[in-house]
C-alpha positions as CSV (number, residue, x, y, z in Angstrom):
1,X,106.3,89.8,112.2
2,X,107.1,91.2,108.7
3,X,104.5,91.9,106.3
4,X,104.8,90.2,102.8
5,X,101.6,91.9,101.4
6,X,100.2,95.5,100.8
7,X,98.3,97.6,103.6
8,X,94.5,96.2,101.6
9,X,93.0,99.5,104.5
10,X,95.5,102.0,102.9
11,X,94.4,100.8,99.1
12,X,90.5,100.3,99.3
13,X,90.3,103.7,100.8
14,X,92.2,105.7,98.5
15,X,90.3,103.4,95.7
16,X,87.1,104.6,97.1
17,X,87.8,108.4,96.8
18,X,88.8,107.3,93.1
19,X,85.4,105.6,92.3
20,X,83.7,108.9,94.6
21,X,85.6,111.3,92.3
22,X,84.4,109.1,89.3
23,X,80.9,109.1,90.1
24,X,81.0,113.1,90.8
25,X,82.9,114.1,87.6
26,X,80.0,112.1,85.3
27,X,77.7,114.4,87.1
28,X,79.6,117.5,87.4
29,X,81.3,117.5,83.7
30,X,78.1,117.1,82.0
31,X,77.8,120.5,80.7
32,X,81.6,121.5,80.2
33,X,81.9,118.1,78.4
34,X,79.1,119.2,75.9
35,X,80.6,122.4,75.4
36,X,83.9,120.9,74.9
37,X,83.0,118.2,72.0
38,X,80.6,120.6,70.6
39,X,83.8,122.5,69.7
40,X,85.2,119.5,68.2
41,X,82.3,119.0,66.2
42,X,82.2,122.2,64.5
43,X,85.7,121.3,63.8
44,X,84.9,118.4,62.1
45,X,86.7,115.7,64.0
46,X,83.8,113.9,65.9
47,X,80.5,113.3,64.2
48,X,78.2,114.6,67.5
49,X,78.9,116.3,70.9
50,X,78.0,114.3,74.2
51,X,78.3,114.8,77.7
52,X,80.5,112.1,79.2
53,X,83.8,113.3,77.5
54,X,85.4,113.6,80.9
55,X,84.0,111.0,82.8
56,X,85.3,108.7,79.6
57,X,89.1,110.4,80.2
58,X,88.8,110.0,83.6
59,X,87.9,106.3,83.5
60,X,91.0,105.5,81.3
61,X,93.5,107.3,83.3
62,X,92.1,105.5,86.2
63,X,92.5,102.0,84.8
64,X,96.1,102.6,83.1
65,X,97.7,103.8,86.7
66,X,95.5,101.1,88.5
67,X,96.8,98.6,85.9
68,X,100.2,99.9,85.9
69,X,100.0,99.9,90.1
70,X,99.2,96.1,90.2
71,X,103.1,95.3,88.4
72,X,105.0,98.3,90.2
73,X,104.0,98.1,93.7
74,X,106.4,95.0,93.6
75,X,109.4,97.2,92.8
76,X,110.9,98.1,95.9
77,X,110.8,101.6,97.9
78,X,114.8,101.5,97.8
79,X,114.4,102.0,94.1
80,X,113.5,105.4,94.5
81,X,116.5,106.0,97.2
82,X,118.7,104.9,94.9
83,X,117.6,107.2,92.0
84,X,116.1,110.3,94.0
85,X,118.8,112.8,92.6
86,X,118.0,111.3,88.7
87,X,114.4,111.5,89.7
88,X,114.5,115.3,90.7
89,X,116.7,115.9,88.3
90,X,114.3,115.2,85.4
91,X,111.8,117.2,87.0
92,X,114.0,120.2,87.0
93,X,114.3,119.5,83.3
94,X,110.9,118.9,82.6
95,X,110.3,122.4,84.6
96,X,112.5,124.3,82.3
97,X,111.9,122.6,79.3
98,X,107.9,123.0,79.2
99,X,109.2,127.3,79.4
100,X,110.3,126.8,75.8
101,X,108.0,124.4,74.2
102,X,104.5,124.3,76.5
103,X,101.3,124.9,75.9
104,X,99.7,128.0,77.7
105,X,96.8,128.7,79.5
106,X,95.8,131.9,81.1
107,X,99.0,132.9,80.5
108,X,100.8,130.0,82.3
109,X,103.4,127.9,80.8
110,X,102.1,124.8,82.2
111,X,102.2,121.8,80.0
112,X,103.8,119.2,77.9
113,X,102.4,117.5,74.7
114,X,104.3,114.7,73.7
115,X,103.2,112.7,70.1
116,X,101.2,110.0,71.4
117,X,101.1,110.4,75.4
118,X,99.2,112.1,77.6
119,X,100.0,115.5,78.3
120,X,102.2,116.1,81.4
121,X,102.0,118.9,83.5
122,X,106.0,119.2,85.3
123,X,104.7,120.6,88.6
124,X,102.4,118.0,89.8
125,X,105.7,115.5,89.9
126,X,107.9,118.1,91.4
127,X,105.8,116.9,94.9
128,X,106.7,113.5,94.2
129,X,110.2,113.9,93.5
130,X,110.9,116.8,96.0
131,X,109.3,114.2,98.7
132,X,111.9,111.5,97.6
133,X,114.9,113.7,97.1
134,X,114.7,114.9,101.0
135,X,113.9,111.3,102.2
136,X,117.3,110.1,100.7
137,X,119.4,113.3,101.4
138,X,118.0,113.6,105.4
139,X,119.2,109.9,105.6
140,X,122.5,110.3,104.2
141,X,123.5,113.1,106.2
142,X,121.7,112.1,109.5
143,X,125.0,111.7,111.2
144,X,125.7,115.6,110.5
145,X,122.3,116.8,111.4
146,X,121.5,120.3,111.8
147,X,125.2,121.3,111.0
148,X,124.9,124.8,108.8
149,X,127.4,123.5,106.3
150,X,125.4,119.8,105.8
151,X,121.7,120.5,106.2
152,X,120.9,124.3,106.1
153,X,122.4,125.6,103.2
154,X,121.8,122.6,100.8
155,X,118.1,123.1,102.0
156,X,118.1,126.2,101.8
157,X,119.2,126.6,98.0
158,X,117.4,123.7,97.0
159,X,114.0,125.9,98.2
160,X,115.3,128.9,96.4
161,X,115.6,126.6,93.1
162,X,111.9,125.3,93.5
163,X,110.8,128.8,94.0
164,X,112.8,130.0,91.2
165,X,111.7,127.4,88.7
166,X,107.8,127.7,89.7
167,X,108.0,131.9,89.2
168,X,109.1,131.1,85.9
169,X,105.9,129.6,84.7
170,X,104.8,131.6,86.5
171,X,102.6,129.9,89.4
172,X,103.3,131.9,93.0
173,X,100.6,129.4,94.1
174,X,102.2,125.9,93.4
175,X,105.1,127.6,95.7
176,X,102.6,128.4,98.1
177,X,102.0,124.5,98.8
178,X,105.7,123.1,97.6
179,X,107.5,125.1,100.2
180,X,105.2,124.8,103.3
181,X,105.7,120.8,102.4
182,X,109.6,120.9,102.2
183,X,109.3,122.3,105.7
184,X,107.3,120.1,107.4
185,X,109.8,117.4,106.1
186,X,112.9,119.4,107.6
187,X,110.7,119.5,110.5
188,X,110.2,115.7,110.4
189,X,113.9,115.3,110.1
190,X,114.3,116.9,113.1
191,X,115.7,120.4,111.8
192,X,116.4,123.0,114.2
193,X,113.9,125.0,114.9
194,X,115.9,128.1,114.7
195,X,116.2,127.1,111.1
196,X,112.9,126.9,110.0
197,X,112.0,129.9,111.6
198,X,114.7,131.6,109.3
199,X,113.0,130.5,106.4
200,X,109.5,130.8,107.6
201,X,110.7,134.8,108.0
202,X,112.1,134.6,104.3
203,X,108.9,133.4,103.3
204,X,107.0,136.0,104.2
205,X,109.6,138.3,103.0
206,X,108.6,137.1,99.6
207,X,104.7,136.8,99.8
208,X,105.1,140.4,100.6
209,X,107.9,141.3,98.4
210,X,105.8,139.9,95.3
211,X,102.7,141.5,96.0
212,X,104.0,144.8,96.3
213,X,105.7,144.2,93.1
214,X,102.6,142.9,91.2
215,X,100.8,146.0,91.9
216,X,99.6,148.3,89.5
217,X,97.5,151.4,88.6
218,X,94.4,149.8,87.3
219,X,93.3,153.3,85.3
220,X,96.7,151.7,82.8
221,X,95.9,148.5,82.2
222,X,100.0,148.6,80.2
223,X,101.1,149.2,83.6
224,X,100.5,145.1,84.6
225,X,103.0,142.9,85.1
226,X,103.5,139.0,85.4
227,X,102.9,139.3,89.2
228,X,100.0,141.5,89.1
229,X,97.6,138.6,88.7
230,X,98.7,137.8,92.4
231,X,97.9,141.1,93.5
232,X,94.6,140.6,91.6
233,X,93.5,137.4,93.5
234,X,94.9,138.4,97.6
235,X,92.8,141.9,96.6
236,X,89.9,140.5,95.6
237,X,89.8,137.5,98.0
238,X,90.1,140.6,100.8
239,X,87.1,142.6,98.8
240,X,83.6,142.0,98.7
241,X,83.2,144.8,95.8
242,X,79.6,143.9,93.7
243,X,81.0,145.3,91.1
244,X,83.8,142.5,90.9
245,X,81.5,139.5,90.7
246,X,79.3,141.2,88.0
247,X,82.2,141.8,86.2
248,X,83.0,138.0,86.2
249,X,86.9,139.1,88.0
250,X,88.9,136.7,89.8
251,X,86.3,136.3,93.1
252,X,83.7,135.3,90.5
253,X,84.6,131.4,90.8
254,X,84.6,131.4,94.2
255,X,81.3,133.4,95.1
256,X,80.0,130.9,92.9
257,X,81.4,128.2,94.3
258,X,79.5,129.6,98.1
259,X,76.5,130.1,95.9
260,X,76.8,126.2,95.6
261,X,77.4,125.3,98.8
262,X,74.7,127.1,100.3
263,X,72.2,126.7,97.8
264,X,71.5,122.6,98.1
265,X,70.9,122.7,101.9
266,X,71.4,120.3,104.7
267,X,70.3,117.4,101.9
268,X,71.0,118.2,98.3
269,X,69.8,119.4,95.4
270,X,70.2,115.3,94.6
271,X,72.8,113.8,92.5
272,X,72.6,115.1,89.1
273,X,71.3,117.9,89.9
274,X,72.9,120.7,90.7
275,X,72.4,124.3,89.1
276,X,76.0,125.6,89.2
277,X,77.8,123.2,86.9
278,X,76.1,124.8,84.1
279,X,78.8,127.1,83.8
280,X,78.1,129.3,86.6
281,X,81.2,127.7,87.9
282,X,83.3,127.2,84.7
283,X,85.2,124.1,84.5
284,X,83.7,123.0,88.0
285,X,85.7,119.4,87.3
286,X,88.6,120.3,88.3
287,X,89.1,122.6,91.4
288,X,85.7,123.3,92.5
289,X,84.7,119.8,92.2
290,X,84.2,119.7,96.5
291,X,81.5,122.5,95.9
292,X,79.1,120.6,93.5
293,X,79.8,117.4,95.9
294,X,77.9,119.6,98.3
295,X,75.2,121.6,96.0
296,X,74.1,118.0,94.9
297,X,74.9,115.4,97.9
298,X,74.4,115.7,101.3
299,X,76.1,117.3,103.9
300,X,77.1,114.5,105.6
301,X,79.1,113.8,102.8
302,X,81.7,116.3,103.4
303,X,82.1,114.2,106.5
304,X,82.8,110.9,104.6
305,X,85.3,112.6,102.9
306,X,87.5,114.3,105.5
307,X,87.0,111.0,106.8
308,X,88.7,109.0,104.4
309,X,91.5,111.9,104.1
310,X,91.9,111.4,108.1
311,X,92.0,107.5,107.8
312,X,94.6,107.8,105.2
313,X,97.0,110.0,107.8
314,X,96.1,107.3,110.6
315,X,97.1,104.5,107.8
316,X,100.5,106.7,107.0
317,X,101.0,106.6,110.9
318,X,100.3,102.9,111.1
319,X,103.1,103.0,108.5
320,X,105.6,104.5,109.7
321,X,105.2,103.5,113.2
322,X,106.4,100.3,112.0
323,X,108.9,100.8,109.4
324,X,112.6,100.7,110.6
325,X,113.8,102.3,107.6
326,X,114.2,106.2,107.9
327,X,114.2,106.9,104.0
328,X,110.7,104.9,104.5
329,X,109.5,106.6,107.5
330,X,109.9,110.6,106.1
331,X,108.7,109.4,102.3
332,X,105.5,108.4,104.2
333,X,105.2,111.4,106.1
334,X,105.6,113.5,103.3
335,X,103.7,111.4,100.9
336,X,101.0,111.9,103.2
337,X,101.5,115.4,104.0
338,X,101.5,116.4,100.4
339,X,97.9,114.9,100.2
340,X,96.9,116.4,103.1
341,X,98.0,120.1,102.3
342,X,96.4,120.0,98.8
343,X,93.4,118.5,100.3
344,X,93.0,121.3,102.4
345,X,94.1,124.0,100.4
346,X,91.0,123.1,97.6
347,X,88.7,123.1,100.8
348,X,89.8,126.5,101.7
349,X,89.2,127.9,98.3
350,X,86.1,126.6,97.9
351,X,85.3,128.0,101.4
352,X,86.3,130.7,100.7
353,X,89.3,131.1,103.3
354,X,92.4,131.8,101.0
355,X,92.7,132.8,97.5
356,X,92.1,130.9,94.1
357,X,94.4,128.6,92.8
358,X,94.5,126.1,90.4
359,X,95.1,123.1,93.3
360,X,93.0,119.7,92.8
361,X,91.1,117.7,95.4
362,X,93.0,114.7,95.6
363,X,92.3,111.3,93.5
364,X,88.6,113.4,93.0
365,X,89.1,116.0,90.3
366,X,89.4,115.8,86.7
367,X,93.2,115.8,86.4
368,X,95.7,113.4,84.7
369,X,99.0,114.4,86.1
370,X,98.1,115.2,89.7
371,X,96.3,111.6,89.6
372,X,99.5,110.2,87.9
373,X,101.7,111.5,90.6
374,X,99.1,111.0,93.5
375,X,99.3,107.1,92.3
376,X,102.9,107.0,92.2
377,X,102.8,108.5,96.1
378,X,100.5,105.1,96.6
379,X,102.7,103.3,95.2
380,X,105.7,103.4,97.4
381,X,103.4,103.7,100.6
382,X,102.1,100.2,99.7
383,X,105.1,98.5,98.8
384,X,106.8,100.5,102.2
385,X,103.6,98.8,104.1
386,X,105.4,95.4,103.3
387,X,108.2,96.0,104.5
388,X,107.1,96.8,108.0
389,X,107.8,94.9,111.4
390,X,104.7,94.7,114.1
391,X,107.1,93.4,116.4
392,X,108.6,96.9,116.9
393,X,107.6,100.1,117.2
394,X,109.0,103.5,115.8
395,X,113.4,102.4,116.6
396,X,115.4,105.0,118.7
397,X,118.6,106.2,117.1
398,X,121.4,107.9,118.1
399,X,122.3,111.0,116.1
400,X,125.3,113.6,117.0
401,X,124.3,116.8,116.7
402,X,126.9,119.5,114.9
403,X,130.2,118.5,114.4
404,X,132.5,120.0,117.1
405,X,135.0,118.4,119.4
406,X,132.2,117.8,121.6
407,X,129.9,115.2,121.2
408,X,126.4,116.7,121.7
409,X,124.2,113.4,121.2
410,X,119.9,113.2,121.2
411,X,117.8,110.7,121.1
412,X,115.2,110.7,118.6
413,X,112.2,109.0,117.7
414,X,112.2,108.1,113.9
């Protein structure tokens, strides 16, 4: 029968990582939180520094979306159909807009100050609304599927606008996670294979076309370029050079990170006590967050959490196995996907096993707009979780493929 209420599993879990990730950042964000308000009280505008500045932020982001979730879970998914062109739309204008007035940081034009808001941070929401956008355009043009005209070339340019608009910031990285998503959503479509091998090809084209252009002789430092700082990070993620982590380079953060890992053992240091949040690992709130959760906790705990990361998948599959609604079955896969990829991708860097990015752990780090969007993710999942039948399973429908005289038809599992 239809559900009338929200999947409680789906919710409880994700608000579990959020009270995990709550806990961890008043431990972790002790030091950077001092240093931070220590600044603001040489400046005059607080009367004495303290160590819970973060944790604080943290708390109140967390109640306004959870607040703010209890009233728009009630809207309906089809909302979002309705207005996923609008929706991607403003992201693309948020994305060019933050290149003229932004506010930098290591040379990144990455944010937004608005008078009296939160600061907004464009890319986080271009997940959200790229996840939408292919939901409703896959389901308006199932009946041409796979046709060159219909699917491949409106794809296609749409991925050469997302790559166009992150460079500009610049941030090859955010590309490095926005694309590989967009894919597995053409693949969940059922794209033709032949076509996402084409732009799997193309995509390597560019990794290695921008790395050979970011190159530079390092005896002239003038001779750098915007690119060069992706040169920097795939060289020293490939080098184990001494001299690079003395230096405090790009592989500093993550041989600290290791350091941290390694260094509280199979138990813990014990919560609250971990050695590299001093600063050995700057700013560890935000993507090194995982390796403190290990220096201090025990190691079992990286098991809860790829636990809960696992159940959310099995909740997504629970999902969309009963949704008869295609719109509703690729927004949950790519909801989910998108958590899924970023989840992994922090664990790899703090592994060690790709290069440094600036990528979150999901509803864990310090971070308002990747919460903000990660809650508006939840959002339609729940309200898509009532809408589901347990009466039937994942419906078979008919789809013609390519549009000549003949027609070709498959069955497919949506």
């Amino acid at each position: 029968m239809s559900h009338k209420s929200v999947d409680y599993k789906l919710f409880f879990t994700v608000f579990a990582l959020i009270i995990f990730g709550m806990v961890m950042i008043s431990s972790v964000s002790v030091y950077s939180s001092f240093r931070l308000t220590s600044i603001f009280e040489r400046a005059g505008t607080i009367e004495e520094a303290y160590n819970h500045f973060y944790v604080l932020r943290n708390m109140s982001h967390v109640f306004i979306w959870l607040v703010a979730l209890i009233f728009l879970v009630k809207i309906p998914y089809t909302f979002w159909e309705k207005y996923a062109h609008y929706v991607l739309g403003l992201n693309v204008f948020l994305l060019i807009y933050v290149l003229f007035f932004w506010v930098s940081l290591n040379g990144a034009t990455w944010w937004i100050y608005l008078p009296g808001l939160p600061s907004i941070q464009p890319m986080e929401f271009m997940k959200f609304s790229m996840v939408v956008f292919l939901a409703y355009f896959f389901k308006k043009y199932q009946d041409r599927i796979n046709t060159f005209q219909w699917w491949f070339l409106p794809f296609f340019w749409l991925v050469m606008l997302v790559v166009f608009l992150l460079w500009l910031q610049p941030d090859f990285w955010w590309i490095l996670m926005i694309v590989p998503l967009m894919f597995l959503i053409f693949f969940m479509a059922w794209g033709w294979m032949k076509y996402i091998l084409t732009l799997l090809s193309l995509g390597l084209f560019l990794i290695f076309t921008v790395y050979n252009l970011g190159s530079y002789d390092k005896s002239i430092p003038e001779s750098r370029n915007k690119l060069s700082y992706i040169h920097d990070r795939f060289n020293n993620f490939l080098s184990d050079e001494q001299e690079q982590i003395e230096n405090r380079t790009i592989n500093y953060q993550t041989e600290q990170a290791l350091i941290a890992i390694w260094s509280g053992g199979f138990f813990g240091l014990g919560f609250g006590n971990s050695i590299q949040k001093f600063w050995y690992l700057p700013e560890v709130q935000w993507d090194f967050i995982f390796s403190v959760i290990i220096e201090e906790l025990w190691f079992l705990w990286w098991l809860v959490l790829l636990f809960l990361y696992w159940y959310i998948w099995y909740r997504w599959y629970y999902i969309s196995y009963y949704s008869q609604d295609l719109f509703a079955k690729i927004v949950s896969f790519g909801i989910t996907s998108w958590i899924l990829i970023q989840a992994s991708i922090n664990i790899w860097v703090n592994l060690n096993m790709m290069p440094l990015t600036w990528v979150t752990l999901p509803f864990i780090s310090y971070w308002g707009s990747s919460l903000l969007a990660l809650m508006l993710g939840l959002w339609i999942l729940l309200n898509i979780s009532r809408h589901i039948d347990t009466s039937k399973g994942w419906k078979f429908m008919h789809v013609r493929a390519g549009n000549s005289s003949f027609e070709k038809r498959k069955t497919f599992m949506y």
